[in-house]
N, CA, C and O atoms as a GROMACS GRO file, in nm:
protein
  564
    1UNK      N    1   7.432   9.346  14.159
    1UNK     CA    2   7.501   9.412  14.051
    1UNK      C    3   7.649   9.414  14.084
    1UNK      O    4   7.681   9.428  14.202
    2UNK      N    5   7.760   9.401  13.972
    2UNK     CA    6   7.881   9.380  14.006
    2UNK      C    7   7.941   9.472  13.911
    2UNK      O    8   7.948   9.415  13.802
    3UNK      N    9   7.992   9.604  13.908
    3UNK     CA   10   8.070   9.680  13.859
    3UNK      C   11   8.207   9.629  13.790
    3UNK      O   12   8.284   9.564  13.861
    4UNK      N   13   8.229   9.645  13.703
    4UNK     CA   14   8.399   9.558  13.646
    4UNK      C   15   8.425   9.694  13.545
    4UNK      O   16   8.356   9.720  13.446
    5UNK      N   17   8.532   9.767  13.591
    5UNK     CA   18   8.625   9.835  13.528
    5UNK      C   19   8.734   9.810  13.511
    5UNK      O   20   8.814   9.811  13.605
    6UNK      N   21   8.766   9.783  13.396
    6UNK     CA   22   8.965   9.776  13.338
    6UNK      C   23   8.993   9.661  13.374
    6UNK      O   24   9.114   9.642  13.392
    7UNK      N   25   8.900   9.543  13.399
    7UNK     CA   26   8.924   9.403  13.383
    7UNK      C   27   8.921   9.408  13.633
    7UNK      O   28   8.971   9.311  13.690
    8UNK      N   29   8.877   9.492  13.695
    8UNK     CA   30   8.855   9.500  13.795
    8UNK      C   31   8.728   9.505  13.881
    8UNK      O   32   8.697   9.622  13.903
    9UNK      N   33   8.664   9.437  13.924
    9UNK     CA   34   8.516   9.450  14.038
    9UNK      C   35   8.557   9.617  14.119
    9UNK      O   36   8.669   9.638  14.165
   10UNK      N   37   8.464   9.705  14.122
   10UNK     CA   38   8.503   9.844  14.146
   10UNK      C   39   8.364   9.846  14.250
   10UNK      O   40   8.366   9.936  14.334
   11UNK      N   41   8.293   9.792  14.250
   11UNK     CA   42   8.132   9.782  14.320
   11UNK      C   43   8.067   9.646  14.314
   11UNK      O   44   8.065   9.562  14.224
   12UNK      N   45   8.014   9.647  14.431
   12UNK     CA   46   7.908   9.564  14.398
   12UNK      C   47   7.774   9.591  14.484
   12UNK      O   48   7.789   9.647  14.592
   13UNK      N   49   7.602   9.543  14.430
   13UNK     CA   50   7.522   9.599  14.495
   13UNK      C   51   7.431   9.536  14.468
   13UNK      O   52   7.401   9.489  14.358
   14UNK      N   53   7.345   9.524  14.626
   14UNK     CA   54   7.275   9.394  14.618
   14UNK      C   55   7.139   9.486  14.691
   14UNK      O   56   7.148   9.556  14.792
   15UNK      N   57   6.997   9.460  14.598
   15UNK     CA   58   6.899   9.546  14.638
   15UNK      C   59   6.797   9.446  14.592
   15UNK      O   60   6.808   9.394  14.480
   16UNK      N   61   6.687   9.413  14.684
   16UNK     CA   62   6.572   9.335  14.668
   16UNK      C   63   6.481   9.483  14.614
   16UNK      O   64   6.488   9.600  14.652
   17UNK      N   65   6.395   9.415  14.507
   17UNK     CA   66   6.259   9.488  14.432
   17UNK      C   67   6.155   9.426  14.449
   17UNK      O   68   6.133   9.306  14.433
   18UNK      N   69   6.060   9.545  14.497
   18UNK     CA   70   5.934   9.504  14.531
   18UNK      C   71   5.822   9.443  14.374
   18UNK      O   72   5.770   9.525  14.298
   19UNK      N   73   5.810   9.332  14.361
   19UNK     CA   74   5.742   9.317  14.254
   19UNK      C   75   5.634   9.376  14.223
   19UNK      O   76   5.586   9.430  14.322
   20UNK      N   77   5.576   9.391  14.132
   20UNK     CA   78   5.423   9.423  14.067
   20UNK      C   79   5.343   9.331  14.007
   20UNK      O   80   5.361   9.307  13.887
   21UNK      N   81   5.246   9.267  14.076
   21UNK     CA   82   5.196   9.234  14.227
   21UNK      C   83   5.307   9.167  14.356
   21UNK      O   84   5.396   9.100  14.302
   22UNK      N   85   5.315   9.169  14.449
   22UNK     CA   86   5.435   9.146  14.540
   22UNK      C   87   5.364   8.962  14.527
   22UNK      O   88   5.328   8.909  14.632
   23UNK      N   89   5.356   8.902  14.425
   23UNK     CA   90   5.328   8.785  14.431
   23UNK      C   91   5.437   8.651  14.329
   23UNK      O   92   5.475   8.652  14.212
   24UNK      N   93   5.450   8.576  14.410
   24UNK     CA   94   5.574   8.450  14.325
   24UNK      C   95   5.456   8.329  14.337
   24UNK      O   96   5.380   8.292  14.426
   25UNK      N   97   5.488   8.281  14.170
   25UNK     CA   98   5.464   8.135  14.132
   25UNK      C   99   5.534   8.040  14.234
   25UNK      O  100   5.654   8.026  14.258
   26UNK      N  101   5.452   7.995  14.273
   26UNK     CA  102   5.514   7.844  14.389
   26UNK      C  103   5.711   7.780  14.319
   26UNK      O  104   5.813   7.738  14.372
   27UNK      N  105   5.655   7.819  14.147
   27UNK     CA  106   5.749   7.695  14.080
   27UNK      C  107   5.911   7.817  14.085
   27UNK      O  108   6.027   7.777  14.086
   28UNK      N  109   5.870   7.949  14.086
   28UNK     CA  110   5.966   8.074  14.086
   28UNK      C  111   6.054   8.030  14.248
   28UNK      O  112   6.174   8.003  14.256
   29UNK      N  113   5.962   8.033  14.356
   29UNK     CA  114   5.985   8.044  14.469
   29UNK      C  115   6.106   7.909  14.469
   29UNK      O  116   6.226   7.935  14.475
   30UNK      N  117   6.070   7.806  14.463
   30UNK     CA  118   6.121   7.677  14.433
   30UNK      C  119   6.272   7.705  14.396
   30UNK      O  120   6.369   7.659  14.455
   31UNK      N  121   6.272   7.793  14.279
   31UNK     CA  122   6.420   7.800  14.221
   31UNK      C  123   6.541   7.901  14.267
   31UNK      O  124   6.662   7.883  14.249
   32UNK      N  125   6.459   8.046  14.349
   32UNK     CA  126   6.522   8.112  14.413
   32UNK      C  127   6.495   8.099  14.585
   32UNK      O  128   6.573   8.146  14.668
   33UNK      N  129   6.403   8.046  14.609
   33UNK     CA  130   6.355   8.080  14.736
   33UNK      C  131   6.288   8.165  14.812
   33UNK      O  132   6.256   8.156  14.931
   34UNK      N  133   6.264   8.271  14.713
   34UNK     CA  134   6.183   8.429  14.761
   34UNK      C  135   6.091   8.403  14.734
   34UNK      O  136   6.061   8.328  14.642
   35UNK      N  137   5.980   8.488  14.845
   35UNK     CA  138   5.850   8.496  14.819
   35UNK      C  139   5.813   8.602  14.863
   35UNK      O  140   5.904   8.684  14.877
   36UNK      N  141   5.675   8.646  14.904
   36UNK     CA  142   5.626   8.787  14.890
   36UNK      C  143   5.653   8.863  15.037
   36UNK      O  144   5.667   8.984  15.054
   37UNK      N  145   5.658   8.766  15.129
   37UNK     CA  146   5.704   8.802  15.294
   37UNK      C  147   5.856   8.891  15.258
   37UNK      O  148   5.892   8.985  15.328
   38UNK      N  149   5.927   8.847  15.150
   38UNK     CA  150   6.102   8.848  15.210
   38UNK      C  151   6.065   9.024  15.083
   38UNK      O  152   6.162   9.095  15.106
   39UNK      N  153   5.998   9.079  15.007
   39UNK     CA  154   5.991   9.169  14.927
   39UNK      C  155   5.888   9.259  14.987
   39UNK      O  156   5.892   9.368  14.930
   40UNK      N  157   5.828   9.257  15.050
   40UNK     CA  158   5.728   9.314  15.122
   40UNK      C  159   5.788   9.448  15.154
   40UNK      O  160   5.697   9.528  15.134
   41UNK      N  161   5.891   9.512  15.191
   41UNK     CA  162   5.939   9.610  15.278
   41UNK      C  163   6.051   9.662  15.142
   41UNK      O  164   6.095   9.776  15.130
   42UNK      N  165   6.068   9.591  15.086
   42UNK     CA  166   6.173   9.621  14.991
   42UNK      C  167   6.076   9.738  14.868
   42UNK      O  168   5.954   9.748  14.857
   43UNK      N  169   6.187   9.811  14.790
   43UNK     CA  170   6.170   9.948  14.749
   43UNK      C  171   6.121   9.878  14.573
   43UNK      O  172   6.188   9.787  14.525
   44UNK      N  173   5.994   9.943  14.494
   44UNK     CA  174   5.951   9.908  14.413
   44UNK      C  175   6.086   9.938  14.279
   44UNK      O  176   6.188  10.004  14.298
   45UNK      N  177   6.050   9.873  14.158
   45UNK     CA  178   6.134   9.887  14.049
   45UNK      C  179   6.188  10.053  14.063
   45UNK      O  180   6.304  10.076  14.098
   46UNK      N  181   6.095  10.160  14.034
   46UNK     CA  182   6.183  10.276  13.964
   46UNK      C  183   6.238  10.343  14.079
   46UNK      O  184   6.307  10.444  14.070
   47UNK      N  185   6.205  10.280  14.197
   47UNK     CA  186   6.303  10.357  14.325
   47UNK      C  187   6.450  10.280  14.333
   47UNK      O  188   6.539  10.318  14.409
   48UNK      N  189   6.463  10.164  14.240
   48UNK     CA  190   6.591  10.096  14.287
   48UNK      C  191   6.678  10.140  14.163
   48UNK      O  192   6.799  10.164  14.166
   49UNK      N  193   6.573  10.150  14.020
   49UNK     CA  194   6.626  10.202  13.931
   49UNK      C  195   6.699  10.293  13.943
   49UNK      O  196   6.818  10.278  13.913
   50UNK      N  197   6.649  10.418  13.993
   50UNK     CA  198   6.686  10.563  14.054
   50UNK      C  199   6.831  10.603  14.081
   50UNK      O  200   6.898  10.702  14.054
   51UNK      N  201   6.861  10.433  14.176
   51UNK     CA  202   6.969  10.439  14.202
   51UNK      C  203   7.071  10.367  14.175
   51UNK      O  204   7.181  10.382  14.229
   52UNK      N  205   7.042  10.273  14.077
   52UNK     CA  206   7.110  10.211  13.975
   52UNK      C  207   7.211  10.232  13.885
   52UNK      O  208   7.331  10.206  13.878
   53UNK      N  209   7.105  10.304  13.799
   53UNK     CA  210   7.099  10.335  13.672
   53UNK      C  211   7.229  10.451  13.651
   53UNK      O  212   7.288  10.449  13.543
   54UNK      N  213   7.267  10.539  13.744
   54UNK     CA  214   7.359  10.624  13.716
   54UNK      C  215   7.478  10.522  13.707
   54UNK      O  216   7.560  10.529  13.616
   55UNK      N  217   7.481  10.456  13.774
   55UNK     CA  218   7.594  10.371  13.780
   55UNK      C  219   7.630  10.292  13.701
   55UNK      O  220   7.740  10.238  13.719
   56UNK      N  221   7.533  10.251  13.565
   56UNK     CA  222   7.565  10.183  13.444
   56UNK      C  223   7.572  10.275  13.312
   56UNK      O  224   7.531  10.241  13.201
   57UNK      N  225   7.620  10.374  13.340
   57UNK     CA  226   7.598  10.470  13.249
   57UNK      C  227   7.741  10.473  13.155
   57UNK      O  228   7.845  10.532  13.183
   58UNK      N  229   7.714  10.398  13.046
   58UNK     CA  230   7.830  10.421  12.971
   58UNK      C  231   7.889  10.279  12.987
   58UNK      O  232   7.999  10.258  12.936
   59UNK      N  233   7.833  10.189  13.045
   59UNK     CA  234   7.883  10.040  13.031
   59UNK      C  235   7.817   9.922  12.981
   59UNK      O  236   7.697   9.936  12.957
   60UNK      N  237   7.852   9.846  12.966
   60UNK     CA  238   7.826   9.734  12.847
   60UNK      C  239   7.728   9.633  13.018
   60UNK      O  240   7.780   9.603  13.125
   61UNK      N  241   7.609   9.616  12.981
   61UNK     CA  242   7.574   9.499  13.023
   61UNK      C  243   7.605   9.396  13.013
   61UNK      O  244   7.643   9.363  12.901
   62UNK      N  245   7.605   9.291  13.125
   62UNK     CA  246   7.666   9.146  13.062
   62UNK      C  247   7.577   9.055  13.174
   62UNK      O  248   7.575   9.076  13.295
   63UNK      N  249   7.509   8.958  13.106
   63UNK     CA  250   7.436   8.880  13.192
   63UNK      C  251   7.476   8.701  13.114
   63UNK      O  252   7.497   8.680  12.995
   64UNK      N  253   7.475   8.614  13.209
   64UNK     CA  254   7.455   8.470  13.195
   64UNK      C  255   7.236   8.462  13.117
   64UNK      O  256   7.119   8.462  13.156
   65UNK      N  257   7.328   8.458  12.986
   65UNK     CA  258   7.129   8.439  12.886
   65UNK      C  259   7.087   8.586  12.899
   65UNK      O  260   6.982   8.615  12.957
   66UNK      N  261   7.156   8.668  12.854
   66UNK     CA  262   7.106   8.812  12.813
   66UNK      C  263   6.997   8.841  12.770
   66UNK      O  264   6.948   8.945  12.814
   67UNK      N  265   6.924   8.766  12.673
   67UNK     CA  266   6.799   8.769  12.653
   67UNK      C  267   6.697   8.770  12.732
   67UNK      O  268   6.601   8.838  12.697
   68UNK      N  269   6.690   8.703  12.845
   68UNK     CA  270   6.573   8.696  12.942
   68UNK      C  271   6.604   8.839  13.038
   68UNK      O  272   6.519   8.921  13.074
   69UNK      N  273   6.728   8.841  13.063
   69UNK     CA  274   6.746   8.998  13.152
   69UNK      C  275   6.728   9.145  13.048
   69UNK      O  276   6.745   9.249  13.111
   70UNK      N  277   6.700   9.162  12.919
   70UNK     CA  278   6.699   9.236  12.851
   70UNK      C  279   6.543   9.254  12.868
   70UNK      O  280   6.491   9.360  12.902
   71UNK      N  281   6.470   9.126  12.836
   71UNK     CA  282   6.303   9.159  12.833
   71UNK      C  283   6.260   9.158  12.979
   71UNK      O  284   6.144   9.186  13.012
   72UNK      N  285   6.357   9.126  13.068
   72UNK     CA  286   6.279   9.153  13.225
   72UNK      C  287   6.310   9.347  13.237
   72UNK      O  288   6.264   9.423  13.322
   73UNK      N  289   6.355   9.364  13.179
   73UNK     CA  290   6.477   9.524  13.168
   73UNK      C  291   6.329   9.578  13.164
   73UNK      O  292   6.258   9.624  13.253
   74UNK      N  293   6.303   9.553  12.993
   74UNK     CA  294   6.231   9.654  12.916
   74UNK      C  295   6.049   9.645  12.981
   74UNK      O  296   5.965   9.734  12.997
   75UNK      N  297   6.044   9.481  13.009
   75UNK     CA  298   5.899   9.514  13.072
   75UNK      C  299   5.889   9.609  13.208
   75UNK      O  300   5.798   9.692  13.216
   76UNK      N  301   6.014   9.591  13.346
   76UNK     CA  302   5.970   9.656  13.433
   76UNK      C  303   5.938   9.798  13.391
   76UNK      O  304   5.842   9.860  13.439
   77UNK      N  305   6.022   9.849  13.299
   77UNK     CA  306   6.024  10.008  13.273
   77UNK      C  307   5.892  10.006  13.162
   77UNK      O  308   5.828  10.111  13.177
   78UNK      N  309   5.842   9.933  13.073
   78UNK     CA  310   5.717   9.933  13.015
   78UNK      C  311   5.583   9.944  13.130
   78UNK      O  312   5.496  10.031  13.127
   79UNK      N  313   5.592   9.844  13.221
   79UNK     CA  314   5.515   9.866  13.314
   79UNK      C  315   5.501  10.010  13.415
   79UNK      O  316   5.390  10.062  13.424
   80UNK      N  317   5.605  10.064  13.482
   80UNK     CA  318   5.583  10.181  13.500
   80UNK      C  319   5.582  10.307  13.451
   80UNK      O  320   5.585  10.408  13.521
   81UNK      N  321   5.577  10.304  13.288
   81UNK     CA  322   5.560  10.361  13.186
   81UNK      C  323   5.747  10.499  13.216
   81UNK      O  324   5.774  10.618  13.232
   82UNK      N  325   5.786  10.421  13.210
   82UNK     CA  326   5.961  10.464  13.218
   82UNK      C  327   6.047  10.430  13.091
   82UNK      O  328   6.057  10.317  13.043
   83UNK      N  329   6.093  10.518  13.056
   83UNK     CA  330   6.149  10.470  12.899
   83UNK      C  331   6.282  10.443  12.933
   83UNK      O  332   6.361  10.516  12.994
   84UNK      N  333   6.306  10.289  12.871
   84UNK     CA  334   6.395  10.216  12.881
   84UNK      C  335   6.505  10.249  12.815
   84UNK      O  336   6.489  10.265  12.694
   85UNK      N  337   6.671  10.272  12.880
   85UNK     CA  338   6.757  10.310  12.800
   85UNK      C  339   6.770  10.140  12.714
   85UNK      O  340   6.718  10.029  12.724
   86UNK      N  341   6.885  10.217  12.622
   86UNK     CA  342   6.904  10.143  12.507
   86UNK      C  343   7.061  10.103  12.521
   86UNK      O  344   7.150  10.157  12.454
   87UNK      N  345   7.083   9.990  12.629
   87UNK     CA  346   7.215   9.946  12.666
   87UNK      C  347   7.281   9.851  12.582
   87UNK      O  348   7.218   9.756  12.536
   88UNK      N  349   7.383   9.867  12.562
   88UNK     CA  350   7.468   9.725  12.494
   88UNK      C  351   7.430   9.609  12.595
   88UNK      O  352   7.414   9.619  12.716
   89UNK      N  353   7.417   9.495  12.515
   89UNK     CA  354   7.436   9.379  12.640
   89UNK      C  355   7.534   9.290  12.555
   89UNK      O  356   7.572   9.321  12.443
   90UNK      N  357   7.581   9.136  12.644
   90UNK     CA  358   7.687   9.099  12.619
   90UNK      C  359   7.613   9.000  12.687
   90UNK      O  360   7.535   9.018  12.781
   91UNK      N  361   7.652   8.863  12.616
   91UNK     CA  362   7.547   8.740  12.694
   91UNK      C  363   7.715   8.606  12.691
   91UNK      O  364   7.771   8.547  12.599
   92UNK      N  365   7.738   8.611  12.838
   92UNK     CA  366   7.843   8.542  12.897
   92UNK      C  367   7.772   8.365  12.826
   92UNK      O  368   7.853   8.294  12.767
   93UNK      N  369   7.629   8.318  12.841
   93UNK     CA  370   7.575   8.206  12.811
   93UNK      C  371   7.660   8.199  12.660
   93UNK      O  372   7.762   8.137  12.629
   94UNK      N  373   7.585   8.275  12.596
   94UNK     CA  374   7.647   8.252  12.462
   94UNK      C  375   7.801   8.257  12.387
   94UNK      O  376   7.842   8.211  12.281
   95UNK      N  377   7.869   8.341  12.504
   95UNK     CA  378   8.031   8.319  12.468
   95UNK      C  379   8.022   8.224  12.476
   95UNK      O  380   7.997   8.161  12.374
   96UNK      N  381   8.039   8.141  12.626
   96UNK     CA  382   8.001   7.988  12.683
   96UNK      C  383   8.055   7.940  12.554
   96UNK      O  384   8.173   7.930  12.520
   97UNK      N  385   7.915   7.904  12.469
   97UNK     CA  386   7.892   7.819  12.372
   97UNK      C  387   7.991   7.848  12.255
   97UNK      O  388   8.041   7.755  12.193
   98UNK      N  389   8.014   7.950  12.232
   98UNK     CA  390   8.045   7.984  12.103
   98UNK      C  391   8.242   7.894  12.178
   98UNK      O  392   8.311   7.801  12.137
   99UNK      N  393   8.253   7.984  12.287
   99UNK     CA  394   8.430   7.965  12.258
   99UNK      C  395   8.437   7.804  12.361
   99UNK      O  396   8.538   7.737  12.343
  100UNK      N  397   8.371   7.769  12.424
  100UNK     CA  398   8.401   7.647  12.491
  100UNK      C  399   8.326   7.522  12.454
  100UNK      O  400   8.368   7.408  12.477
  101UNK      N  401   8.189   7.558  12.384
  101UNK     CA  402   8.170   7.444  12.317
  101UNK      C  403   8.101   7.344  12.380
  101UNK      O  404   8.006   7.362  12.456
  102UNK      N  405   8.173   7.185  12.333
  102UNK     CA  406   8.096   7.085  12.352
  102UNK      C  407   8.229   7.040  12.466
  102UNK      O  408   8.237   6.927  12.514
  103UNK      N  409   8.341   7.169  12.498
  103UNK     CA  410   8.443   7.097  12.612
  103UNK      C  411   8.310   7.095  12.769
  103UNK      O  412   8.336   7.043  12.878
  104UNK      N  413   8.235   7.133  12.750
  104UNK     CA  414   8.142   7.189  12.888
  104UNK      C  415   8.019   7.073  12.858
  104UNK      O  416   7.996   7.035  12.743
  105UNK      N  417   7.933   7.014  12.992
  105UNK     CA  418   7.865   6.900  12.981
  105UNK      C  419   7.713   7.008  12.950
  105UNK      O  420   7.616   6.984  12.877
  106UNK      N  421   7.744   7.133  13.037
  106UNK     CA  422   7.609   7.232  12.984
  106UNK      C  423   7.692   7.328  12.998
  106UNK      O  424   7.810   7.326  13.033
  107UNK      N  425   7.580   7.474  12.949
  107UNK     CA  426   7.661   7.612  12.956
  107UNK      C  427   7.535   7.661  13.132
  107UNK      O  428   7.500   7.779  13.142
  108UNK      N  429   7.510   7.607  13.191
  108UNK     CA  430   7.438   7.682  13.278
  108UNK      C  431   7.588   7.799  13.372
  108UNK      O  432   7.711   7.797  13.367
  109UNK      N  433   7.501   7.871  13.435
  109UNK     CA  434   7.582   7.940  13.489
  109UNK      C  435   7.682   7.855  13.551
  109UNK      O  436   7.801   7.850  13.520
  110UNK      N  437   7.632   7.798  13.630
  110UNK     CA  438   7.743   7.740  13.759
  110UNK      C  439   7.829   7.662  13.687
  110UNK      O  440   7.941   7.655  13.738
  111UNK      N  441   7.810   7.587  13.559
  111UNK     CA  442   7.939   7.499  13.530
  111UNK      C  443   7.988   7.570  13.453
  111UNK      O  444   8.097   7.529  13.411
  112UNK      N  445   7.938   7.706  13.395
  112UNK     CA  446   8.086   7.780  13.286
  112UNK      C  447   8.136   7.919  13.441
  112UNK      O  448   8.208   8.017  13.422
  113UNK      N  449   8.082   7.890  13.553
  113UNK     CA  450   8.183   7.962  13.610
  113UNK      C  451   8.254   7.838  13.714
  113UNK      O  452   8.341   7.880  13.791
  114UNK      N  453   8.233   7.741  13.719
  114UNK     CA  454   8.324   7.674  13.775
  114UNK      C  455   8.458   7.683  13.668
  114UNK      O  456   8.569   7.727  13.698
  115UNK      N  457   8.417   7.628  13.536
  115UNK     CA  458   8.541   7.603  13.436
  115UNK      C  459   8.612   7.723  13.437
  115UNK      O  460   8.731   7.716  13.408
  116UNK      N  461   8.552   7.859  13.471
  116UNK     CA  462   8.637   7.945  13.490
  116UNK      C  463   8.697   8.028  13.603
  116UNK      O  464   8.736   8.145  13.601
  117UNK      N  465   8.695   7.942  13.698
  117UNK     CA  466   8.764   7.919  13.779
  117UNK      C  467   8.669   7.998  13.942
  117UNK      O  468   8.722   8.030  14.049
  118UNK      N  469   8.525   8.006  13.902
  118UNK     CA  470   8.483   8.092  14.034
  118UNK      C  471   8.382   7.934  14.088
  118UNK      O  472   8.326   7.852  14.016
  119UNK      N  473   8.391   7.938  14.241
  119UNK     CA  474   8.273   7.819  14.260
  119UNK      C  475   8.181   7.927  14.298
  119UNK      O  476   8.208   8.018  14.376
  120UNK      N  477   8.034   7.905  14.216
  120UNK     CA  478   7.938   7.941  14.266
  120UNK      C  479   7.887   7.908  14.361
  120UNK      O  480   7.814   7.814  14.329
  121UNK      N  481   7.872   7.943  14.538
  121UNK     CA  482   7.858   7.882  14.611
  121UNK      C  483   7.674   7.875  14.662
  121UNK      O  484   7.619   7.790  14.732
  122UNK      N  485   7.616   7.996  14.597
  122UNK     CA  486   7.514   8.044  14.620
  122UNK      C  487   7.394   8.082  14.544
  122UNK      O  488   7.306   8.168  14.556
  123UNK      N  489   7.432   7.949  14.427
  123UNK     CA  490   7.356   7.932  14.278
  123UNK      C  491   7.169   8.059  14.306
  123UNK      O  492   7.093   8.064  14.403
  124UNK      N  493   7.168   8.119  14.198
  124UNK     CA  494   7.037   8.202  14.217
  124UNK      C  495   7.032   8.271  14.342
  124UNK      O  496   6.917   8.268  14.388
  125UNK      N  497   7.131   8.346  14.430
  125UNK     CA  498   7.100   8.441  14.489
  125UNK      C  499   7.165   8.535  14.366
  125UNK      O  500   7.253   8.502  14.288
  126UNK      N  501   7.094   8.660  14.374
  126UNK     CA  502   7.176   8.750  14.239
  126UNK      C  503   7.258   8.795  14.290
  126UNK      O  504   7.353   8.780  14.212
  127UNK      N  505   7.311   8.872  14.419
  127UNK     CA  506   7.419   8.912  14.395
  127UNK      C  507   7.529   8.791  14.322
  127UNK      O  508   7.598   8.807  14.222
  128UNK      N  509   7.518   8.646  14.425
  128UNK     CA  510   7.608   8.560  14.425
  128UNK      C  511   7.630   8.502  14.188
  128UNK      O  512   7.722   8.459  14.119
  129UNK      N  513   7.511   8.534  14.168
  129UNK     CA  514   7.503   8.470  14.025
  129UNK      C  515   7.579   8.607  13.938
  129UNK      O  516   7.652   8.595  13.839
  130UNK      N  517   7.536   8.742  14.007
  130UNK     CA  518   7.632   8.857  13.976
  130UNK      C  519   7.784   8.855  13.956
  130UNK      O  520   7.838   8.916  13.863
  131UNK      N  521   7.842   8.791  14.037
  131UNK     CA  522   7.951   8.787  14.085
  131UNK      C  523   8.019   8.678  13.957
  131UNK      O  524   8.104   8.707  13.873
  132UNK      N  525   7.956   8.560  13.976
  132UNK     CA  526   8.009   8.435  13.904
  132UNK      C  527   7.984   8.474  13.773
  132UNK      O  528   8.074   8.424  13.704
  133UNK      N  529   7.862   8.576  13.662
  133UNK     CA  530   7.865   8.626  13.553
  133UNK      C  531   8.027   8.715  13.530
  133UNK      O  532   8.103   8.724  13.434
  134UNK      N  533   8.031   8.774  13.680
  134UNK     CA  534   8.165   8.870  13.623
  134UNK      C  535   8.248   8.822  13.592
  134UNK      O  536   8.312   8.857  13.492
  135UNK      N  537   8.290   8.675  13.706
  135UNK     CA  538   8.393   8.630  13.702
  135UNK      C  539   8.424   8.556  13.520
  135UNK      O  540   8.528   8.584  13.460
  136UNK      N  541   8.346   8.491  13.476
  136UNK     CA  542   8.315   8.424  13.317
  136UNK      C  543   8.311   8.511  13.238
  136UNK      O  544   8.319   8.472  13.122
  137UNK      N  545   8.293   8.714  13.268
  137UNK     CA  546   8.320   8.780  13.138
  137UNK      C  547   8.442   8.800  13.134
  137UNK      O  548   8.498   8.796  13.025
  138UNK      N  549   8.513   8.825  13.251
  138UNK     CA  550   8.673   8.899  13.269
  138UNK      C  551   8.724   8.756  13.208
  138UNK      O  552   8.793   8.805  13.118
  139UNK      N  553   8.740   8.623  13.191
  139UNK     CA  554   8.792   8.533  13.107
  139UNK      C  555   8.710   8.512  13.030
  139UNK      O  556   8.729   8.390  13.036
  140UNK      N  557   8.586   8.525  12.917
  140UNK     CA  558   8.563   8.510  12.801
  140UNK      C  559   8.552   8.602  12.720
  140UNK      O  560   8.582   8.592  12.601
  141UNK      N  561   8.495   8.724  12.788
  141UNK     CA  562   8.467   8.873  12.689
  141UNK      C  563   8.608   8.919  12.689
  141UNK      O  564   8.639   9.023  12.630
   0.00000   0.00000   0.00000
């Protein structure tokens, strides 16, 4: 998670969640590299929430494809029967498209934060994909 106040990074915070079942698709593992050994010890959804959540209070979400982090949002908190706040989000993918267009060969993360000037060095670790979303809202949002 990467905090941005007044066009500034003010925090950032990097917390592994214990899944429900602590189990990854071979094809998941493949794309991030985690599997159930490296989450094993790590603190389940509403204990990380816990300590989250104060900290987005009153700010605009912004994710690279907002859509998929909105329904990962609402199922963890559906699943532990936790009622999901009702956050603004802001989808950096879709500025992408809307203001840069067909100048970009794709809108994936890493090439609309290269064009804007961050190298992603550490494609799909989240803090590192955290970081490179911020960097693409503070120049598109």
């Amino acid at each position: 998670m990467v905090i941005v106040r007044q066009g500034e990074t003010v925090e950032t915070l990097y917390r592994l969640v214990r899944p429900a079942p602590n189990y990854y698709l071979p094809f998941n593992t493949q794309i991030h590299g985690m599997n159930a050994a490296d989450t094993e010890g790590a603190l389940p959804f509403p204990a990380v929430w816990a300590e989250i959540a104060p900290r987005l209070a009153g700010l605009t979400l912004v994710a690279h494809n907002s859509p998929f982090d909105q329904g990962c949002l609402r199922a963890a908190h559906a699943y532990y029967g936790l009622p999901c706040p009702d956050y603004r989000f802001a989808c950096t993918c879709r500025a992408a498209r809307r203001l840069l267009g067909a100048t970009l060969p794709n809108h994936q993360l890493h090439t609309v934060a290269q064009h804007c000037g961050y190298s992603l060095k550490h494609h799909h670790h989240a803090l590192a994909d955290a970081e490179a979303c911020a960097a693409i809202a503070l120049k598109l949002l």
